[in-house]
C-alpha angles and dihedrals in degrees: 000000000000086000089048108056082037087066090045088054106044083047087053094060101036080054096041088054097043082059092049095050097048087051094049090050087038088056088044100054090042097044093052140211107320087220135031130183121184127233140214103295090191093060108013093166094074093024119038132172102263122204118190135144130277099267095048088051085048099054097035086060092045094063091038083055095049084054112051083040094064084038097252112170125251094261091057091050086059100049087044093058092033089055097047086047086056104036092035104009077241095303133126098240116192085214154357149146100016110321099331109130136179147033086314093029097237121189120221085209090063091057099256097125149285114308089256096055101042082055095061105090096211085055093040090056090041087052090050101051097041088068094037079059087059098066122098114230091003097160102047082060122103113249098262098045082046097057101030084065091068114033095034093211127186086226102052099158096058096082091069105072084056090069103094087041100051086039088063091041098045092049102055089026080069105043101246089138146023098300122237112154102134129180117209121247099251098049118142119257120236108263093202117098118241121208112260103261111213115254123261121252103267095026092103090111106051131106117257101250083045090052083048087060105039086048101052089044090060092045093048100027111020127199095077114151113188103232099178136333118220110254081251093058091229095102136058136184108209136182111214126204111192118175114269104356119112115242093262083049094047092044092058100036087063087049089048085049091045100056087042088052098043106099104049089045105036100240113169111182129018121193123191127162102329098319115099124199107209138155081012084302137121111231142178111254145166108291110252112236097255123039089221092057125104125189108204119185125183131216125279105254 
């Protein structure tokens, strides 16, 4: 009789568990992708419409940033993103295979860095694209053979089915079109801790989520100059100056970076050129006076 109702038990739970798991699937594939950004419709095999969730997006835009900031082509910015999707599936791991850590799972034994550097996305990126930058004709190689240069996987053939995705990524992440990533309200925030970036010069009188924002944007972007701050402090209006993209460029590529960035720091409303992303929505709006000009406003708290 013990072994019987041994057996019961052990079938309850088994039971019990199957059911959980079809409701939580059930809730996934009702709920929806927490972020979605558009491809080339024109050409959506080598550019689909991703969806992923906020902290992918986050972090995606993190390593795009670190590379138009130091000026990385386009096709470096790509490999970069395509790499990080294949060793982290985007995300900041505290571990791995060995010692390796991180969204390009590094490994401090390798000589990449301490643990708490390798698991700060904008050093991680830096650390990517300096020995990208190694690496002689770099550019003229396929994907894979790029990016197996630097990471040395065991696995090097793997990058190269991230492509399409990082193209798409890379692209709006960018601003080389109409933007229209968008997260979902509801999207879950990142959970890592990220180091405390030093203010930029005219953010005083900002709030401090808003200080959060402007701050990260100059570690990660650069060219941010501080136009005017709302009498609240939880909007700013910002120029941006990015290498080798033209103002209107600039301008959208800090919009793209803001929503990515939303969710983890709590941006509600985003405002480039005469386009306005609000209630997680791209709207028409009243043109800003630059179009290198962004008004980002956080959430009330």
């Amino acid at each position: 009789m013990k072994i019987s109702l041994a057996v019961v038990g052990l079938v309850v739970v088994l039971v019990a568990a199957v059911v959980a798991g079809v409701i939580f699937w059930q809730s996934n594939v009702a709920s929806g992708p927490e972020c979605t950004v558009p491809g080339d419709s024109a050409n959506p095999v080598a550019s689909p419409p991703v969806e992923l969730t906020a902290v992918q997006l986050q972090h995606a835009s993190t390593i795009n940033a670190v590379g138009l900031a130091r000026a990385i082509p386009e096709r470096g910015r790509i490999i970069a993103v395509a790499t990080a999707y294949q060793e982290s599936s985007l995300r900041n791991l505290p571990d791995g295979d060995r010692d390796s850590v991180g969204l390009f799972q590094q490994r401090p034994s390798q000589g990449w860095g301490t643990v708490e550097q390798i698991m700060d996305p904008i050093y991680a990126a830096g650390n990517f694209y300096d020995a990208l930058l190694e690496v002689q004709d770099w550019p003229d190689m396929s994907l894979t053979v790029a990016a197996q240069a630097v990471q040395y996987s065991g696995f090097p053939d793997a990058y190269a089915k991230w492509e399409p995705q990082a193209t798409t990524l890379v692209r709006e992440l960018s601003g080389a079109s109409e933007l229209a990533l968008t997260c979902a309200d509801d999207a879950q925030q990142p959970t890592s801790d990220s180091p405390v970036r030093p203010a930029p010069p005219g953010a005083d009188t900002a709030t401090p989520e808003l200080t959060a924002v402007l701050a990260a944007a100059e570690a990660e972007l650069g060219g941010l100059t501080i136009d005017s701050v709302a009498d609240d402090g939880r909007s700013a209006t910002v120029s941006a100056a990015v290498p080798e993209l033209d103002p209107p460029t600039a301008g959208r590529a800090l919009a793209a970076w803001a929503v990515a960035h939303a969710t983890g720091l709590s941006i509600a409303d985003v405002a480039v050129q005469d386009r306005r992303w609000t209630d997680h929505e791209w709207q028409s709006a009243a043109a800003l006076s630059s179009p290198a000009q962004v008004q980002l406003t956080v959430a009330e708290q």
